[in-house]
C-alpha positions in Angstrom: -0.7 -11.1 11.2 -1.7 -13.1 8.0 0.3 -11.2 6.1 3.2 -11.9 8.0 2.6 -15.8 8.4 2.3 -15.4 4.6 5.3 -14.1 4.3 7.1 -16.6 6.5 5.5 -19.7 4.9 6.4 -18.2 1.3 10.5 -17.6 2.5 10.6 -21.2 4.2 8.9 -22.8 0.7 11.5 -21.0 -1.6 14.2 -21.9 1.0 13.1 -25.7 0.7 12.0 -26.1 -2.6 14.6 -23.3 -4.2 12.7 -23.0 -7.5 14.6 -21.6 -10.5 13.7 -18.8 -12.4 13.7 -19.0 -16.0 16.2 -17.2 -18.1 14.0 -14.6 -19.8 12.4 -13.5 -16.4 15.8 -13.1 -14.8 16.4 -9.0 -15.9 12.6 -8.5 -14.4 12.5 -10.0 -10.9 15.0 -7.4 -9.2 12.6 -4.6 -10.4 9.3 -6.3 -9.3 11.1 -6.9 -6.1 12.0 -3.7 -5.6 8.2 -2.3 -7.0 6.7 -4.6 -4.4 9.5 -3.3 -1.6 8.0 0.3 -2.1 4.1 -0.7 -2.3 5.0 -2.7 1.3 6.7 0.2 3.3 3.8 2.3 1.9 1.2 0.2 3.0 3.1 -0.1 6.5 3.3 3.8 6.2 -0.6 3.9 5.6 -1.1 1.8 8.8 1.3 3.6 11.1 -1.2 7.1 9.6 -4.3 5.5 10.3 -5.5 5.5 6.1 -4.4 1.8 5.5 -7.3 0.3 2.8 -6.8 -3.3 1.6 -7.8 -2.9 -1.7 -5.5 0.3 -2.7 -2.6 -2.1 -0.6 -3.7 -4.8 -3.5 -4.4 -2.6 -6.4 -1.4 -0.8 -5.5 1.2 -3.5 -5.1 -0.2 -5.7 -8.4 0.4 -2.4 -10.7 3.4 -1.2 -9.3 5.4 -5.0 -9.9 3.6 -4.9 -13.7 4.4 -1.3 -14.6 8.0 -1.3 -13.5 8.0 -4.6 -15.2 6.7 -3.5 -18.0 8.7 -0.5 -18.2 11.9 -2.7 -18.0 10.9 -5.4 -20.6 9.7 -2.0 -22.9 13.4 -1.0 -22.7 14.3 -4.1 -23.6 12.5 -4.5 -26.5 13.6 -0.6 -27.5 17.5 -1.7 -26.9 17.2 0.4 -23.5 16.8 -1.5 -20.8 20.0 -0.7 -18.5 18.4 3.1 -18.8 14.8 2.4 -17.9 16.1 -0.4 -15.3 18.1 2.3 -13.6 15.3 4.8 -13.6 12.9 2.5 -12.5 15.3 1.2 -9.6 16.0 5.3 -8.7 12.4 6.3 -8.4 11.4 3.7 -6.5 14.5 3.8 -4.4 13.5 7.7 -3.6 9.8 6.5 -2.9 11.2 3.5 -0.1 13.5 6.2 1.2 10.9 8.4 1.5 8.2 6.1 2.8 11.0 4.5 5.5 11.7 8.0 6.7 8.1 8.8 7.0 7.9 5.4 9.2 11.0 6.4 11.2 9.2 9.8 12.3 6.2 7.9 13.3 7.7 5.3 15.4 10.8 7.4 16.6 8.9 10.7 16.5 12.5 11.9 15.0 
């Protein structure tokens, strides 16, 4: 229930406030969103299996955002980054697909 008030009171303070994102981190949001998309429906898929542990949630969504981070400014700096970006994006996409599937059959039992 925190979590979700958390999440609330962090969309209505960036709906209010609308901060702006500096240039150079502009290429490297999307991917942490999309890194912290997958460690969210796996921590929701942990929960709905009965295995859900705080600190892997934490551990788990703080490396995820910095590696695919990482691995998007690392193309960058190779003269890459539309290649890593799009790898990053598809292997996380497959792990969100996978973990919202696994959610599906746990809720729907289909």
């Amino acid at each position: 229930m925190i979590a979700l008030l958390g999440l609330v009171l962090g969309v209505a303070l960036g709906l209010m406030l609308q901060p702006d994102v500096p240039l150079w981190l502009q290429p490297y949001l999307p991917i942490a969103i999309v890194a912290a998309l997958d460690a969210m429906l796996g921590g929701v898929r942990a929960r709905l299996e009965g295995v859900f542990d705080e600190k892997v949630f934490v551990v788990s969504f703080l490396s995820n955002t910095v590696i695919a981070a990482l691995i998007v400014f690392l193309g960058d700096q190779l003269g890459v980054g539309s290649q890593l970006s799009t790898g990053v994006v598809v292997v996380l996409g497959i792990r969100i697909f996978s973990n919202a599937a696994a959610i599906r059959r746990k809720l729907f039992r289909a």
